[in-house]
N, C-alpha and C positions, 0 to 999 in steps of 0.2 A: 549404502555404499555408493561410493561415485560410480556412476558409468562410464566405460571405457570411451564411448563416444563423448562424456563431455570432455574427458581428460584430452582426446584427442583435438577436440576442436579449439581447447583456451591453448595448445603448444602451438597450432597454427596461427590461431590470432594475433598472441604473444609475438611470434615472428613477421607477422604483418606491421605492426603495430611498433616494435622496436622500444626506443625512446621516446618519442612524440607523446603531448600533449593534446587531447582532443578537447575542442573548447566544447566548455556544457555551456496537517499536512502538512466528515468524512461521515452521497458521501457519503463523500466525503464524512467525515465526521470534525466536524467543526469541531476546533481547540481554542478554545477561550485564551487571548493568549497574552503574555504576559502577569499570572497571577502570581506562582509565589517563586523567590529564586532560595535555589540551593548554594550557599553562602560557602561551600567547601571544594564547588568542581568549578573549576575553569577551561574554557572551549579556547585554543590558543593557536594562533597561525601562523606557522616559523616562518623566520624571514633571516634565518643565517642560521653558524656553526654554532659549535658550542653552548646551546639552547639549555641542559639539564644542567651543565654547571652553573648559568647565569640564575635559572630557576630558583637554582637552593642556597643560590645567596639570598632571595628574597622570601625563601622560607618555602617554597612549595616544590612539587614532585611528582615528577611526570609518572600516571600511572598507564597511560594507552597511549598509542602511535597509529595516527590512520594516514591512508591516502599516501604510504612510503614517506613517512614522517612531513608532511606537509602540515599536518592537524595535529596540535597533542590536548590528552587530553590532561592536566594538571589537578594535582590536589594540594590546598594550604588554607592559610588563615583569612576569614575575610575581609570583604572590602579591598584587594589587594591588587581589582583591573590597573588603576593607572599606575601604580608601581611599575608592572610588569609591563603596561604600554611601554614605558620608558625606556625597558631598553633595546638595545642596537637590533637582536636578532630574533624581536618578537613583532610580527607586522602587526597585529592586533589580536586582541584579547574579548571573548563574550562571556557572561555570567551563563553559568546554568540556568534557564529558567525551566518553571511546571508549568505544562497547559493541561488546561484542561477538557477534554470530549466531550460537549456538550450539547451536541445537535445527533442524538441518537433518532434515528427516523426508522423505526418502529410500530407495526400494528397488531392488533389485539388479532385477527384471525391469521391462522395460519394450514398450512395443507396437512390433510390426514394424514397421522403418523404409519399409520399401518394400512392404506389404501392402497389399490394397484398401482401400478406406473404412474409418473406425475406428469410424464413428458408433453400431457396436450395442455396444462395450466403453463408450460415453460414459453411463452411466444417469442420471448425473444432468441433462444435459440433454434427456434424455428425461422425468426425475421432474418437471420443469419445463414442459416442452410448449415446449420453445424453438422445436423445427424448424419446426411450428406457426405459434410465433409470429412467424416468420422471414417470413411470407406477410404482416404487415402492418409490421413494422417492422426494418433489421437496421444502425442505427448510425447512415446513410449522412449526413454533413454535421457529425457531433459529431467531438469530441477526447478523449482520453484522457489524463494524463500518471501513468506507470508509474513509483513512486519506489521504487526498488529494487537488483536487483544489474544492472542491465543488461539488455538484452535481444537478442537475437540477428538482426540484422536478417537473414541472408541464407537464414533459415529457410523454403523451399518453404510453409509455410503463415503466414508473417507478411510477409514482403518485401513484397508487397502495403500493408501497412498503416503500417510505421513510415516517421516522417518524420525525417529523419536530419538538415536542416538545423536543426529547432528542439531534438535532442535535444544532453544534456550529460552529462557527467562532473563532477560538485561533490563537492569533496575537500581537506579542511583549510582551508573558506571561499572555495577558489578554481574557477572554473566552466573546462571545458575542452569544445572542441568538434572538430572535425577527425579525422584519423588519429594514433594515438598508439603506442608502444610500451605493453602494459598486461601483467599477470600474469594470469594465467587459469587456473583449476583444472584438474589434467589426471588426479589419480584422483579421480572424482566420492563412491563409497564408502569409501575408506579415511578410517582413524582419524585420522592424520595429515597431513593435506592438503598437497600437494606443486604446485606451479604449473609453468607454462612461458610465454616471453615470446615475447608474439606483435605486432604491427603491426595494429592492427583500429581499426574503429570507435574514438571514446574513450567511449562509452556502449552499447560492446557489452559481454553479459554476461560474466562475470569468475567464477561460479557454475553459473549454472543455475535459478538460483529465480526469477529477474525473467522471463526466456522461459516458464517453467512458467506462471506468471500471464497475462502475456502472451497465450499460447494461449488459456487460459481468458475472457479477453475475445472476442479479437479474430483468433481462425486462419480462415483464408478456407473461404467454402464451393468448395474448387478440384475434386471431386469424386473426391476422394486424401485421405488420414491423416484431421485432424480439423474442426470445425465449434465456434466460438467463439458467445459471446450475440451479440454486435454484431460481425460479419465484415467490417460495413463501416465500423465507425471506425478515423480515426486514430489513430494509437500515436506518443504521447512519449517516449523511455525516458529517464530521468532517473538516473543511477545516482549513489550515495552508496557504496556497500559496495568497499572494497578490502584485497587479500590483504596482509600487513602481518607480521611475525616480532613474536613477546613476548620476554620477558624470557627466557624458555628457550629463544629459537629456532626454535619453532615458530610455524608459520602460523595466522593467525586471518582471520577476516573480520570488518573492524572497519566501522564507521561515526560520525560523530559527529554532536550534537544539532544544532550547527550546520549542519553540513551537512541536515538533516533540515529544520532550519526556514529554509533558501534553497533547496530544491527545493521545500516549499509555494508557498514566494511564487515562485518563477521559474513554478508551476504556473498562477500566479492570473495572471501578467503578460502569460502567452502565451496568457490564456483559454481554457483546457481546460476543456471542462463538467464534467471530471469528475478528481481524484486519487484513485488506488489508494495506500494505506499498507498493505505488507504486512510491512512491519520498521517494527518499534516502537521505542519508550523502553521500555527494563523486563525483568524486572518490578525497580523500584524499591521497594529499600525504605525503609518510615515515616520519614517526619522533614522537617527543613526544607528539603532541596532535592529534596527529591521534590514539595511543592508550589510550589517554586521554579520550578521546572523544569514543572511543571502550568501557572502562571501563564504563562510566555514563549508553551505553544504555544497558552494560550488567546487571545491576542490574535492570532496567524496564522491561527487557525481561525475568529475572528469576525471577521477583514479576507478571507478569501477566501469565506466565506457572505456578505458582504455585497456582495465584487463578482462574485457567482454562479455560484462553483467550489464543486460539493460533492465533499465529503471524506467515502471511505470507507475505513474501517480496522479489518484482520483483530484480533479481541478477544484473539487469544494463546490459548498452548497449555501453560497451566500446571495445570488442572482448577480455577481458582480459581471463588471467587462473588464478583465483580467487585462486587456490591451489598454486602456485609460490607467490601470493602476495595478502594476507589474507586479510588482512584488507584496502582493497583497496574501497571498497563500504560497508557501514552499514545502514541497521542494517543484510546486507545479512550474513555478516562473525561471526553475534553473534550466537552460540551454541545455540539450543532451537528454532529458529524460522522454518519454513521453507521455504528456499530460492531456488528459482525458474528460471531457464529458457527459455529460449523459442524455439519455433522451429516450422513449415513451415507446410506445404500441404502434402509434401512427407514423414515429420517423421523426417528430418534432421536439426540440429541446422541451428539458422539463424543466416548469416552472423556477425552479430554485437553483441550477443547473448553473456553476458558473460557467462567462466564455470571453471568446476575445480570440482570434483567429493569430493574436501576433504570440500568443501565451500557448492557447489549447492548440493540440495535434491535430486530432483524430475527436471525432464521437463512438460510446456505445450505451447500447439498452441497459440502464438504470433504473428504466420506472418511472411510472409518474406521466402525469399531460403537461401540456403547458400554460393550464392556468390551474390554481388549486382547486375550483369550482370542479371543474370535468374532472381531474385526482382525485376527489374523491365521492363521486355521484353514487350511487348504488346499482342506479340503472339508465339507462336513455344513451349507453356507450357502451364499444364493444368489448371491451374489458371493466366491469365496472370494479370500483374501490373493494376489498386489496389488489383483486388478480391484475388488475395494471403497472403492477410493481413486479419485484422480482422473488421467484419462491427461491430458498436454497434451505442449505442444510441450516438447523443450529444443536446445539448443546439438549438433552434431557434434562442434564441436573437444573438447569435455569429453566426453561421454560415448557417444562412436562409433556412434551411432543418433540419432532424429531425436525419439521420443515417450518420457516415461517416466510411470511411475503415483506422486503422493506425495499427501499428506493431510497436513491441517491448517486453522488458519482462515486461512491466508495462501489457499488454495485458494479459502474458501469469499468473502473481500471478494470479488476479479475479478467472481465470479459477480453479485454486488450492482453492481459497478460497472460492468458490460457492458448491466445492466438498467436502468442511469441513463443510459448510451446510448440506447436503444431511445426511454425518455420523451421525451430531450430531442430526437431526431428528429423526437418524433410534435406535441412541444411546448416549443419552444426556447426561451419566454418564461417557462418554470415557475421562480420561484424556488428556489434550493434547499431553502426546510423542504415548499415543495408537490413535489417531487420524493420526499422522503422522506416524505410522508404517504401519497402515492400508495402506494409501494410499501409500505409499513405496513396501510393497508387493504384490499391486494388479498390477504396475506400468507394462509399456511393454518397452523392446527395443527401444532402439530412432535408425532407420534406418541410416547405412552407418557412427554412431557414436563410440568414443570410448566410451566403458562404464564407463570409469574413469573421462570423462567429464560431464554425466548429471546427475549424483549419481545413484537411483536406474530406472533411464527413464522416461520414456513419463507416463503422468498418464490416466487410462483408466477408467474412471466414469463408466459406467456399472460393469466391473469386480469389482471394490469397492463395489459398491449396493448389487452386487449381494455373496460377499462374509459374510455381515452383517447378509444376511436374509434367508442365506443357515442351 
């Protein structure tokens, strides 16, 4: 059920906010991108009136409206972009494409299922001064919604927090909610991903990665396993990612952009103060529908800053400089969100960790050093391989334990978007760029880094808290 505090903060903003426009993936989980297109959805960007009558002269049909009809999303016959380029009150038109998640970063150990407290294996919420911070703010009245693989609601440290009425399954344009038959990963490690069909949730996870997040927001303080930024937000899981067979037969974990850009707006609809992106667009490469495809989701990300959802999203885990080559991953390179890095034990970007100070925001603890040698030594460091990563929750059904350790900047957004809990807690009427400046100016140094790589640094959740309530 909404909270009365958020309902009351998006009527303020709304009236702050008026008419104006605010100018605005993992890991990340890397999405292979470009592989197959869905020949029946079209991503379309109005550019005048009478947009549904012109549509079905050319045979297709608007079935979604995002971003106050700026975005639609259309269904017809294929091959039918430059038709529909042509005419008057269409600005441009993008294929559906599937990508695919392929940069699962994943390790075989993970933390006892049924051991005492986890909290001294947690360092990066200690590098933070979270538990600290926990003494003046921990969620309690914000939302979250989690676009991702799923999330596992019957998790001993999350059941607590998700809300299962407002969560969805969106998959091939269409939203599912209820008990569903679904496919589910059942060797978490292996090469060739193998499923099994089980009856669950329809926005339970189907992976592993969306609960890993998950935790990392929002695991209760139950005084067992682990302790999340904000214990006491709500959790949406919005899952987009399902297990899917390629051209050879093997499984993939696909997602489409569509899908990507109706869990933003189902994010902004149900007022979430806050979406986690930790599967991207990307990386894409140069050319014209990679700024095609730039432009769709810049109208989603300046219609959901405008109705007062900020948007956090993991920068990717390709080692690139996001500043040389912009729009290499989305929604990181859109204006308005805030895109995240990651970085280690010691303070130091991790290795695979993209950056670029004109791109990335902010940094947070992800995991990992910054070279793969030290990532993964067993000993001769003070966290050695895995616990230099991040523990959180995942799934039983997949991986027959309850916590595992993985790294990336899919780890290090949560951490960014647990702490946009905390704010909007402490300050429900913050727009979201004052949400983001907040945590911009509490931010510390990222050790042995350039400063032009993680924007304004590592984010320091105490200093935030404590700057609110000063």
């Amino acid at each position: 059920m909404q909270s009365a505090k958020a309902r009351t903060r998006r009527t303020v903003i709304r009236g702050i906010i008026g008419s104006s426009i605010v100018t605005s993936g993992v890991g990340a989980r890397r999405s292979r991108g470009e592989s197959n297109t869905n020949e029946n959805l079209y991503i379309i960007l109005a550019g005048g009136t009478g947009l549904r009558e012109k549509l079905r002269e050319k045979g297709c049909e608007i079935i979604h409206e995002l971003a106050k009809g700026s975005v639609v999303i259309a269904s017809g016959p294929a091959e039918r972009e430059n038709k529909l380029r042509s005419l008057s009150v269409v600005s441009d038109v993008i294929p559906n494409r599937e990508f695919v998640a392929d940069d699962i970063q994943k390790n075989e150990e993970g933390g006892k299922p049924d051991s005492d407290p986890l909290s001294e294996k947690q360092w990066d919420k200690h590098l933070m001064n979270v538990f600290d911070a926990h003494d003046i703010a921990t969620g309690d009245g914000t939302s979250i919604a989690i676009i991702d693989t799923g999330v596992a609601y019957s998790h001993p440290d999350l059941e607590h927090a998700v809300d299962i009425e407002r969560s969805r399954e969106i998959c091939q344009g269409q939203f599912t909610s209820g008990r569903k038959l679904i496919n589910v990963r059942k060797n978490p490690m292996g090469w060739l991903p193998a499923t099994k069909e089980l009856e669950l949730p329809a926005a339970f996870d189907v992976d592993g990665h969306g609960s890993h997040v998950a935790g990392i927001v929002a695991a209760s303080r139950n005084g067992d396993g682990i302790t999340g930024v904000a214990p006491d937000t709500t959790v949406i899981p919005l899952r987009i990612g399902a297990y899917q067979k390629n051209d050879y037969g093997y499984l993939e974990l696909r997602f489409t952009a569509v899908d990507l850009l109706l869990a933003i707006e189902y994010a902004v609809k149900i007022e979430a103060d806050v979406a986690n992106l930790s599967l991207v667009l990307g990386p894409l490469s140069a050319g014209t529908e990679r700024r095609r495809y730039f432009a769709a989701v810049r109208r989603l990300i300046q219609h959901a800053i405008e109705q007062g959802t900020v948007i956090v999203v993991a920068g990717g885990n390709q080692g690139v400089d996001l500043e040389e080559n912009p729009l290499h991953v989305l929604p990181s390179s859109n204006r308005g969100v805030i895109s995240v890095a990651s970085t280690g034990p010691n303070d130091r970007r991790y290795y695979n960790s993209n950056y670029g100070g004109g791109v990335i925001d902010v940094a947070a603890p992800g995991g990992g050093y910054e070279t793969p040698d030290k990532t993964f030594r067993s000993s001769g460091v003070e966290w050695p391989y895995p616990t230099n990563q991040i523990l959180s929750t995942v799934p039983e059904t997949i991986y027959s334990r309850k916590y595992q350790f993985q790294r990336g900047t899919s780890m290090a957004a949560p951490q960014v978007a647990g702490l946009v809990c905390l704010i909007r807690e402490l300050e429900p009427e913050f727009h979201p760029r004052r949400v983001k400046q907040v945590i911009e100016r509490s931010a510390v140094d990222s050790a042995g880094s350039d400063p032009s790589e993680l924007g304004a640094g590592r984010i320091a959740i105490l200093n935030t808290v404590n700057r609110l309530v000063k």
